[in-house]
N, C-alpha and C positions, 0 to 999 in steps of 0.2 A: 804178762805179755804186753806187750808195745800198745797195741789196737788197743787194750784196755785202760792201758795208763793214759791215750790222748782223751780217752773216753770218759775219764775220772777228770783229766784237767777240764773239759769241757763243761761235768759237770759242776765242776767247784766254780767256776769263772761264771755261768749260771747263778749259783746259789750267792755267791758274792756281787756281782752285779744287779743283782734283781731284787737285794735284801732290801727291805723298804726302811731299814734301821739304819742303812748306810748313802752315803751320797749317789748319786747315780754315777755311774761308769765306773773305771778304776782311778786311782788316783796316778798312777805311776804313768799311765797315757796322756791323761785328761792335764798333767799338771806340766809333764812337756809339750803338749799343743799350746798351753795358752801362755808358757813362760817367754816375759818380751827379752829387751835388751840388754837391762840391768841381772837381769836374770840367766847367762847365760851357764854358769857353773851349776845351777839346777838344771840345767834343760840336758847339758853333756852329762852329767851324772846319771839323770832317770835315762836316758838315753842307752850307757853302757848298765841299769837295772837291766833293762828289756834287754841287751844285746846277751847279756850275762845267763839271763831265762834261754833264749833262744840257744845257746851253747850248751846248756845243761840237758835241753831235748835230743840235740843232737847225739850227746855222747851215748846218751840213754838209747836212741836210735843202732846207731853204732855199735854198742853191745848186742842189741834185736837183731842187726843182720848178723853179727857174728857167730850167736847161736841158731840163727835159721829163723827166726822169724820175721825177718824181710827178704825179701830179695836182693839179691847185690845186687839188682841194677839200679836199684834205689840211690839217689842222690841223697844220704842222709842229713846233710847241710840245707839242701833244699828242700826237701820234707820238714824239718823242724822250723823253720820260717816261716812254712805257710801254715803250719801250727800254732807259731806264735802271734802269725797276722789274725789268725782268725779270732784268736784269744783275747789282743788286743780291739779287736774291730767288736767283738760282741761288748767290750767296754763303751765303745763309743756311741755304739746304737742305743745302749741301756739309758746311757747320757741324752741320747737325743729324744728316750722318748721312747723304743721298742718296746714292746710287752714279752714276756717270758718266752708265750707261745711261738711270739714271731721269733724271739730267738732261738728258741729250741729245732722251730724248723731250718734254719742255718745249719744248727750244728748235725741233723740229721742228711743235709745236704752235702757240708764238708768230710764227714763221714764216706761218703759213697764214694770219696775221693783215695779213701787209702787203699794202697798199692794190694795188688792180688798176690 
């Protein structure tokens, strides 16, 4: 199910952000935020990674409504974005410092967001 699979990427985006074996946030965000000028062929690259992700939710989406488990009225394009923003943005807070908890209550928050 769909609601599952955002459910599984949340929690992986979790358990990878918050590993204390690994650098804080993700790298794929964190490394096009700070790539400058000479930089700019990494920045468009990690750039179309994330964009690449966000297409991949979609389609995944897009099967879900097909078989009924969204609603058509669903913008599956726009659902899988703010999927990926969230995914994304729990990388950045882990970077800035968030702890588990406060991120978990995000993702319990973005949760209440999907479609009836």
């Amino acid at each position: 199910m769909a609601r599952e699979a955002v459910e599984a990427m949340f929690a992986g985006s979790l358990r990878m952000t918050c590993d204390k074996k690994n650098p804080g946030g993700c790298m794929v965000v964190q490394a096009g935020l700070s790539c400058g000028e000479g930089s700019e062929a990494i920045r468009l690259e990690l750039t179309a990674v994330r964009e690449a992700g966000v297409n991949r939710i979609r389609e995944r989406f897009e099967q879900a409504q097909a078989a009924g488990e969204l609603p058509k009225t669903v913008n599956c394009g726009d659902l899988a974005r703010y999927v990926g923003t969230v995914i994304h943005g729990l990388g950045v807070q882990a970077a800035g410092g968030a702890t588990r908890q406060q991120l978990e209550r995000v993702v319990e928050i973005a949760m209440r967001a999907w479609p009836a």
